[in-house]
Wavefront OBJ file of the C-alpha trace (Angstrom):
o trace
v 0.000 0.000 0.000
v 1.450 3.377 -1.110
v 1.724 5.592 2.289
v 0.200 8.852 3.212
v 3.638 10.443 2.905
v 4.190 9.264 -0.702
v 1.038 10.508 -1.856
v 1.878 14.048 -0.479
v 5.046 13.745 -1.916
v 3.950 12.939 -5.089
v 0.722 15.884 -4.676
v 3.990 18.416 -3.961
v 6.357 17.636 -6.760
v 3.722 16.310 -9.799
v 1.363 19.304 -9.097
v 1.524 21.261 -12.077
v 1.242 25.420 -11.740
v -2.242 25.546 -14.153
v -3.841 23.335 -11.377
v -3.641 25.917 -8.998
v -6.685 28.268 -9.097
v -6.219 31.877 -9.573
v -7.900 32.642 -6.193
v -4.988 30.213 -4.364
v -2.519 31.842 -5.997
v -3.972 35.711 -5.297
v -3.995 34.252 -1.286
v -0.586 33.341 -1.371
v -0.020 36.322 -2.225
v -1.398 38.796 -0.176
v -0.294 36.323 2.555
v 2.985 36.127 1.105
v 3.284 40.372 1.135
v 1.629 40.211 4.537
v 4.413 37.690 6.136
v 7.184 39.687 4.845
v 5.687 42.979 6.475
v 5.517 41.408 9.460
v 8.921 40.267 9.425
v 9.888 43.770 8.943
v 8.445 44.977 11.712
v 9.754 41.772 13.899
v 13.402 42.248 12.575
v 13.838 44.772 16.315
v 12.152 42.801 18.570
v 13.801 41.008 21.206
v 16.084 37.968 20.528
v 15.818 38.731 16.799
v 18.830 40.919 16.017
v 20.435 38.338 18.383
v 19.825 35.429 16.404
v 20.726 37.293 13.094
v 24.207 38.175 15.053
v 24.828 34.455 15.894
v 24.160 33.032 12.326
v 25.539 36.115 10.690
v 28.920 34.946 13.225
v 28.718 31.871 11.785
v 29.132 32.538 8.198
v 28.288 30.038 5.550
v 27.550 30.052 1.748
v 25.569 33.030 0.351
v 22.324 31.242 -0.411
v 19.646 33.303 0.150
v 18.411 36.971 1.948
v 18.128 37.757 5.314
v 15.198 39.865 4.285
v 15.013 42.896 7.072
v 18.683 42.817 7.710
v 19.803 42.765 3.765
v 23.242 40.563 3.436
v 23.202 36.836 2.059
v 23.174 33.597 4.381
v 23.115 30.271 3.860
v 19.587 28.872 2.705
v 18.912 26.848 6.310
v 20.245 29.907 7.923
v 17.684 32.486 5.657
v 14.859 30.365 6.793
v 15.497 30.017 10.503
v 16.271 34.075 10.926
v 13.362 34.959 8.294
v 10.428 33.123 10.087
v 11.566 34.220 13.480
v 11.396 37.622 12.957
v 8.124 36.848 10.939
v 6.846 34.971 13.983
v 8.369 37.639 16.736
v 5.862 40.490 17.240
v 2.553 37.702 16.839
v 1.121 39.690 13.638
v 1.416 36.460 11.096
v -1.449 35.154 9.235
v -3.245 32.477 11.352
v -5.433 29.579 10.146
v -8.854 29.648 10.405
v -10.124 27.255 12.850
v -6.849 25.564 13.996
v -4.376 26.765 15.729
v -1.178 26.703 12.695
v 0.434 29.374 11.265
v 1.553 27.666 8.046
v 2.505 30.783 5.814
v 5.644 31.975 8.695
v 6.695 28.535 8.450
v 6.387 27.801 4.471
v 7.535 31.117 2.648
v 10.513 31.616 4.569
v 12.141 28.155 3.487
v 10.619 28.295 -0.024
v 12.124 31.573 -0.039
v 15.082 30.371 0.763
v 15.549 27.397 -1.504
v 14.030 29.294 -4.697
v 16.959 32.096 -4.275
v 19.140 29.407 -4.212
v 18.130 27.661 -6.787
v 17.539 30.828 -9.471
v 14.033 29.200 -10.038
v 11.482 31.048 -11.829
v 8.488 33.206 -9.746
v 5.910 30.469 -11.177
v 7.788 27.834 -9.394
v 8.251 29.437 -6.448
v 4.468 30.534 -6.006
v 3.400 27.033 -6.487
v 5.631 25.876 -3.903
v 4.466 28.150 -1.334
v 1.032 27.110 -2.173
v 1.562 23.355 -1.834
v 3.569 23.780 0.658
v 0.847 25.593 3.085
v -2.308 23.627 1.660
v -0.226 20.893 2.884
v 0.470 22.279 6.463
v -3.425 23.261 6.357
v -4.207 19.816 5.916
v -2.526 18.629 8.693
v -3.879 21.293 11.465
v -7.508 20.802 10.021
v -6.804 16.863 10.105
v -5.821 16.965 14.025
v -8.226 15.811 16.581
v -9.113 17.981 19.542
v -8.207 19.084 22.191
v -4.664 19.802 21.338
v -2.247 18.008 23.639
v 0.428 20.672 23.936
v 2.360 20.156 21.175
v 2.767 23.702 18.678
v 0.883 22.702 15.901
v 3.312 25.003 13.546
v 6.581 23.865 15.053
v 5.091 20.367 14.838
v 3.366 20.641 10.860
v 4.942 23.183 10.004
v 8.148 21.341 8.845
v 6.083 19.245 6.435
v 4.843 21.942 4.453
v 8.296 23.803 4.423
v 10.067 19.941 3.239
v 7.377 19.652 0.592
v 7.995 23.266 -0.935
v 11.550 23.172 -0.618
v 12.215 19.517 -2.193
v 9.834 20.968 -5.271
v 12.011 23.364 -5.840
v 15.317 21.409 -5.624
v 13.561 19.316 -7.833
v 13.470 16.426 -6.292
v 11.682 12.853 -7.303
v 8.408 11.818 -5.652
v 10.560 9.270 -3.909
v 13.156 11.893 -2.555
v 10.249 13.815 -1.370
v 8.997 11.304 0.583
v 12.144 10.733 2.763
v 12.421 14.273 2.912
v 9.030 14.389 4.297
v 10.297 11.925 6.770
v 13.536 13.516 7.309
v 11.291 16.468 8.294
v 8.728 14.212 11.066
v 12.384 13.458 12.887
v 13.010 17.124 13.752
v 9.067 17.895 14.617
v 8.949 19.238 17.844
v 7.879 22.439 19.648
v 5.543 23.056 22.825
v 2.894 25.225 24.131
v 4.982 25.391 26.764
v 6.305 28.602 25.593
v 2.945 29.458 24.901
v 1.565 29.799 28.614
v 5.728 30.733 30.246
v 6.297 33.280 28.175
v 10.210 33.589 26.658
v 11.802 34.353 23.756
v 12.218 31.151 22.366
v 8.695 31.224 21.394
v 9.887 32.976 18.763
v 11.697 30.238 16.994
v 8.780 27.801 17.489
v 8.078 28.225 13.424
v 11.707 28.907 12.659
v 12.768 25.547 13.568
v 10.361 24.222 11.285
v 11.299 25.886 8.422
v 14.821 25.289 9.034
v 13.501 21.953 9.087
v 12.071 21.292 5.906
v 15.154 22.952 4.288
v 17.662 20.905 6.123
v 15.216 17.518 5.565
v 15.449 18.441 1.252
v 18.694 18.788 1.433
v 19.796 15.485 3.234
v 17.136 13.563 0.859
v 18.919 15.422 -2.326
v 22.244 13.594 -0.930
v 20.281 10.227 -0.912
v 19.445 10.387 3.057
v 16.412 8.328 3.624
v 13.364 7.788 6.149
v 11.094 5.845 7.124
v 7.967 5.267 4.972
v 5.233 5.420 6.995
v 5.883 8.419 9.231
v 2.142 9.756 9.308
v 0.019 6.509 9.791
v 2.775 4.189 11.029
v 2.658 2.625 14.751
v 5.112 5.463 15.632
v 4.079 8.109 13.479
v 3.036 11.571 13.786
v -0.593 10.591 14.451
v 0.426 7.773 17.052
v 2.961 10.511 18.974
v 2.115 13.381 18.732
v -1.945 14.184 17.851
v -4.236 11.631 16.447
v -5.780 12.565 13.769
v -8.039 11.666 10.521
v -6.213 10.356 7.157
v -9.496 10.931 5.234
v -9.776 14.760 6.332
v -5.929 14.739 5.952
v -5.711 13.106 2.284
v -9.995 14.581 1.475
v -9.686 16.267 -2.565
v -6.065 16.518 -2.734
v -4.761 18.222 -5.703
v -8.492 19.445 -6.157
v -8.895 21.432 -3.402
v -5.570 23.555 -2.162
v -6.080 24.725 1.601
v -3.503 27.260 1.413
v -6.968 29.940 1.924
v -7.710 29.118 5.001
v -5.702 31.614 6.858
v -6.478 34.693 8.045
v -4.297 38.376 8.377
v -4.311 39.412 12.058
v -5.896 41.926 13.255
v -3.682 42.929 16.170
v 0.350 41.627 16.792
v -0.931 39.402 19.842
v -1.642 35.784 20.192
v -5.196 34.920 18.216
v -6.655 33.283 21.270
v -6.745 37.396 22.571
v -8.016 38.897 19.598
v -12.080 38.125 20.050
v -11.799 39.835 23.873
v -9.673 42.753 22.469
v -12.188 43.277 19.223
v -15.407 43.048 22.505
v -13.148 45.672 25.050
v -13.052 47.872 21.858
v -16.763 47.845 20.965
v -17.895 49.146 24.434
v -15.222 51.439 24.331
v -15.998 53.001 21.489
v -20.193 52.499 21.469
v -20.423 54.414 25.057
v -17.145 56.416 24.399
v -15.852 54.623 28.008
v -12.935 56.204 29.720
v -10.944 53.674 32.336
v -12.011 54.725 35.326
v -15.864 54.438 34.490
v -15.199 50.834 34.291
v -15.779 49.375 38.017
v -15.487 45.372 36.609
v -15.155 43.352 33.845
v -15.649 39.857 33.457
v -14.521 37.822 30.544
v -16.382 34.401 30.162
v -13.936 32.416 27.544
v -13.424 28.865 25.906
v -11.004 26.603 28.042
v -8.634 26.671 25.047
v -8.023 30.520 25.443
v -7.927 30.169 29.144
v -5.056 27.481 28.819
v -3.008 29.723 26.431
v -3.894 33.090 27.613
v -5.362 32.906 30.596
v -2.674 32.978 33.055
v -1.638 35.933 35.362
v 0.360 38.805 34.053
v 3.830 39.221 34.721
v 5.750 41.614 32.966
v 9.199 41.268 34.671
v 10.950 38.895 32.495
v 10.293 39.121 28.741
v 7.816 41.784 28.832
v 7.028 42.148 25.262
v 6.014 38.246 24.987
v 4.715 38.382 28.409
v 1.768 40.838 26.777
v 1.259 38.874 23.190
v 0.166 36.003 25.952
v -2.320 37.342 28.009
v -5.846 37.957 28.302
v -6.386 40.682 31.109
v -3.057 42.507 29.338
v -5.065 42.500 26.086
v -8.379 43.835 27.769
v -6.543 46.868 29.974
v -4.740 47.636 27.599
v -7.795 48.009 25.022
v -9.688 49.952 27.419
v -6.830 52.528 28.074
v -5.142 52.976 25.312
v -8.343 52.402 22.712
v -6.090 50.161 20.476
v -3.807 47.354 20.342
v -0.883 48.156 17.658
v 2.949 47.537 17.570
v 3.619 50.433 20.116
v 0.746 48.631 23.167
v 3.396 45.571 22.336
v 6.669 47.710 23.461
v 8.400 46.197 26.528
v 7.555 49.657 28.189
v 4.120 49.819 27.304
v 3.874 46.313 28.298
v 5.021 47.560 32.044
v 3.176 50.950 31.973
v 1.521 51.004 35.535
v -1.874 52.725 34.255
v -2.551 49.682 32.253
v -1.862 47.824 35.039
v -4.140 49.480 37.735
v -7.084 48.243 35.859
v -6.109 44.562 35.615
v -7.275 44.124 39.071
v -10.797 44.554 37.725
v -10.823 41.550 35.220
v -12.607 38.270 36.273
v -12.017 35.425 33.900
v -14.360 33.061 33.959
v -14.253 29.692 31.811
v -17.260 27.947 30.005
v -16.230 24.434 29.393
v -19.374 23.756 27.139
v -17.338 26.122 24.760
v -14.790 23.966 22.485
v -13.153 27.274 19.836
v -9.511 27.857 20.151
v -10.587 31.600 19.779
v -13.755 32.090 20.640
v -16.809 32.836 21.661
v -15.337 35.702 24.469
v -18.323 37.193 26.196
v -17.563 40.553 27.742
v -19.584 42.571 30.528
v -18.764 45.382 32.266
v -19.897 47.186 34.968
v -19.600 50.908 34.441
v -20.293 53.987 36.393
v -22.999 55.467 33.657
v -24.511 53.041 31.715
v -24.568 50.266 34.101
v -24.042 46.888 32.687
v -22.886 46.111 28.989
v -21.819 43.259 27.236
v -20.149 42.329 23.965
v -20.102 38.847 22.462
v -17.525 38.007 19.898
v -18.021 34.428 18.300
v -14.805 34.652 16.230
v -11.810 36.729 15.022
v -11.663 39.447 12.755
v -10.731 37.810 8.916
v -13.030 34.711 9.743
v -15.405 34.782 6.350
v -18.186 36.742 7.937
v -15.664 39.394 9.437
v -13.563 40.192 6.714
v -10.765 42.891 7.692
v -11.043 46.378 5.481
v -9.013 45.911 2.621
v -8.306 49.626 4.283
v -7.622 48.337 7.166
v -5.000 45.371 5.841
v -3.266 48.604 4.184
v -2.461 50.497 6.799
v -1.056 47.779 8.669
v 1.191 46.654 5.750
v 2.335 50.468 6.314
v 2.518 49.859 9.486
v 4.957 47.041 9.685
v 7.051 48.099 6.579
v 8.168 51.408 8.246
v 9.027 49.591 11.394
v 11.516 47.269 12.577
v 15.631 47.668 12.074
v 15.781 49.075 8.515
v 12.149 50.777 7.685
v 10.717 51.131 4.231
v 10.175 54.610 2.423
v 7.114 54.777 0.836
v 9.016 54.494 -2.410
v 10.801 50.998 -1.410
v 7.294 49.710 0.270
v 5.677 50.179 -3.328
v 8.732 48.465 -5.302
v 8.012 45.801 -2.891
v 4.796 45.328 -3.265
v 4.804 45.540 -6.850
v 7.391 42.419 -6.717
v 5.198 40.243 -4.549
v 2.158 41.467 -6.740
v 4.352 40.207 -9.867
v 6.157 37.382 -8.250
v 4.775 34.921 -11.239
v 6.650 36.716 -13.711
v 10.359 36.714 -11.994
v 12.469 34.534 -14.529
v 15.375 34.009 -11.194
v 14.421 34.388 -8.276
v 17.749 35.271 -6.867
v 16.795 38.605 -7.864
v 13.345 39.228 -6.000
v 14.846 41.958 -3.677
v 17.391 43.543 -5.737
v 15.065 46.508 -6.807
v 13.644 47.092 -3.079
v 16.989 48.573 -2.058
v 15.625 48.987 1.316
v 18.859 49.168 2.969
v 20.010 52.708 4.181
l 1 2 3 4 5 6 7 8 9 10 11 12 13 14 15 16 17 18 19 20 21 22 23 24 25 26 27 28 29 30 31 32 33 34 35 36 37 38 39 40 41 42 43 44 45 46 47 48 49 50 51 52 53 54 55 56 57 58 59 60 61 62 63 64 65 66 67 68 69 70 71 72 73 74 75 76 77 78 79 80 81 82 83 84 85 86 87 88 89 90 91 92 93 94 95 96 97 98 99 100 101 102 103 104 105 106 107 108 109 110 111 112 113 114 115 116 117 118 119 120 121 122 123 124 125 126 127 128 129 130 131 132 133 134 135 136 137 138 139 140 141 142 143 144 145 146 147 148 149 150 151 152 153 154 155 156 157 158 159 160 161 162 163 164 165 166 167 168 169 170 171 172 173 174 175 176 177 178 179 180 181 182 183 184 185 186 187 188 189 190 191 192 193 194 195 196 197 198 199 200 201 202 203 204 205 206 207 208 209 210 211 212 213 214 215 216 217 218 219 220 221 222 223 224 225 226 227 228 229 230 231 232 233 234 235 236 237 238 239 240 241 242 243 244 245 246 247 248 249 250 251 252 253 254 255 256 257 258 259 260 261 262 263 264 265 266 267 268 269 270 271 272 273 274 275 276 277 278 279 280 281 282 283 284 285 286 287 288 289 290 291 292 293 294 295 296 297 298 299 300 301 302 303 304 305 306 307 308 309 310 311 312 313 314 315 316 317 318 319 320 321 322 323 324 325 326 327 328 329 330 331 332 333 334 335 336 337 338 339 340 341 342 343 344 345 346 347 348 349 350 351 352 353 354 355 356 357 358 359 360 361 362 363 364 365 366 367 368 369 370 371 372 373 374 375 376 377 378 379 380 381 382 383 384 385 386 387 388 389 390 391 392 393 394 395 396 397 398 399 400 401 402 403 404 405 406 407 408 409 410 411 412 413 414 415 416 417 418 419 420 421 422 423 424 425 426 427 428 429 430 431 432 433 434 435 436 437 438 439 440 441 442 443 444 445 446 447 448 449 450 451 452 453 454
């Protein structure tokens, strides 16, 4: 019997670029432009210019960009550094329904590998595609609830081996051990989820060094085992069980590489539906803090286990905030937004956000089974007594579609942030390469007209 790894192995490499429908290709895309602005503004945050220091320190072949720092590294290198800082300030596209970030994880190693390999834009795009509607397919495939393992750290590494062994152009068999080269470096916790550190941050970077690394070794004729998904030690025996029909359901007919979302705010998604309900009663009664006497959140016991922990600020403050509910909520109420500068270390301390923590109650409703939602928020105020907000589910879900506005200004946003900001002029040459990225003949040369370094 051919194994559920060969047949995604053979759905990566024998996939041809026409199969691919136009509105898959326009996602990947926008998703593609929206990773890379996020990386921008990640490319400051703590334990990013770090990392970039250590790998830059250890020198290597010129493979492929560092893209916010400029300079060449080698391609395993490119992808680690590029999805960290892409991961780092919590602003990546998210999946919708499951909790896997597939696009940090894919684009940076398919980014990688296609500069390295002077591949053409078509190739590269239909890489990153199969390479996420294969990561998709994995999260969606997962029985709940989630055991702890990071779902991108975990799947991530099989999308990222399946778009970079397309583009080496490996065989269908090749691709297959790489695949399995790939399962033997899954790992990753939630862990780092609920103690928040900086190592979080590399959660998706390990997994696209990963699937780099994995294409690679298979290239050199390194093989695995066969039945990595399925098998009596496999992923689904190990690590999450999960459902080879939902996994395997209208492959090559259907490409799940859609069914992600662009954030709303740069904080963990399981915050997003309380900050979008602190921000509707703030701005339908025009609430200032103090006429807020108590709130209480009632939440899913997913966002409870990944959010809902107390608030300390003292160690890695920045992370500390990205992970935590009452942060999110004060910090909504007082400062009427939640944007890169309510995720600064010293925002993240500021004592006035602090002084109304003490009013939030969380309570848990364990009939509730989303990973973001519903959030139910009342609050008892001074003037208007009590009001409530229910948010089923976050903002870029198909019935809450972001602004396309909206999506602009934090592309803006992002761009002119981080260590080497974009002028308006370089943010439109990039854009207008992403927007384009089917017609690049080498793709070796995608950033050589952004100039963006000063």
């Amino acid at each position: 019997m051919t194994s559920i790894t060969h047949r995604l192995a053979r759905h990566a490499i024998e996939t041809p670029f026409a199969a691919i429908p136009p509105t898959n290709l326009d996602t990947a895309r926008l998703l593609m432009l929206d990773t890379l602005a996020v990386a921008w503004a990640g490319a400051d945050a703590p334990g990013c210019q770090e990392t970039h220091a250590l790998l830059s320190e250890e020198g290597g072949r010129g493979d492929a960009s560092a893209w916010a720092y400029g300079g060449r590294l080698p391609a395993t290198s490119s992808a680690f550094i590029n999805s960290m800082t892409a991961a780092a300030i919590e602003y990546d596209s998210i999946g919708l329904g499951v909790a896997v970030h597939a696009y940090v994880a894919v684009l940076p190693a398919a980014l990688a590998m296609a500069e390295r390999q002077h591949v053409t834009g078509r190739e590269f795009l239909a890489a990153l595609v199969l390479g996420c509607d294969i990561t998709h397919r994995f999260a969606a495939s997962a029985a709940y609830p989630n055991r702890g393992f990071h779902y991108t750290a975990a799947m991530g590494g099989f999308g990222a081996a399946a778009a970079a062994s397309r583009l080496l152009g490996l065989s269908v068999d090749q691709t297959q051990h790489a695949l399995g080269v790939a399962f033997l470096q899954a790992s990753g916790t939630q862990q780092a989820n609920i103690q928040p550190s900086l190592s979080k941050r590399m959660l998706s970077a390990f997994a696209a060094r990963s699937g780099v690394y994995a294409a690679q070794l298979a290239q050199r004729g390194i093989t695995a085992p066969l039945h990595v998904i399925e098998g009596k030690f496999g992923f689904y025996a190990l690590y999450q069980t999960g459902d080879v029909e939902q996994l395997m359901h209208e492959l090559g007919k259907r490409f799940d590489n859609d069914q992600a979302s662009i954030k709303k705010y740069p904080s963990c998604g399981c915050n997003h539906t309380a900050i979008d309900a602190t921000l509707n009663l703030v701005r339908q009664y025009d609430l200032k803090p103090d006429d807020v006497l108590a709130i209480e959140a009632t939440i899913t016991p997913y966002i409870e286990r990944i959010v809902g922990g107390d608030y300390d600020p003292s160690g890695d403050a920045q992370v500390a905030a990205q992970f935590n509910l009452r942060y999110s909520i004060a910090c909504a109420l007082v400062r009427r937004r939640l944007g890169l500068a309510e995720i600064q270390p010293d925002t993240a301390r500021d004592p006035a956000i602090a002084a109304h923590m003490g009013k939030i109650t969380v309570t848990v409703d364990e009939k509730q089974s989303g990973t973001r939602g519903p959030v139910e928020l009342c609050m008892r105020t001074r003037a208007h007594g009590e009001i409530s907000s229910r948010v089923e589910d976050v903002a870029g879900s198909d019935d809450q579609l972001i602004p396309p506005e909206e999506v602009e200004d934090k592309f803006r946003e992002c761009f002119t942030a981080g260590k080497y900001p974009l002028s308006d002029a370089q943010y439109a040459r990039l854009k207008a390469r992403v927007r384009d990225v089917h017609q690049i003949a080498d793709m070796s040369h995608f950033f050589d007209e952004v100039s963006f370094r000063i």
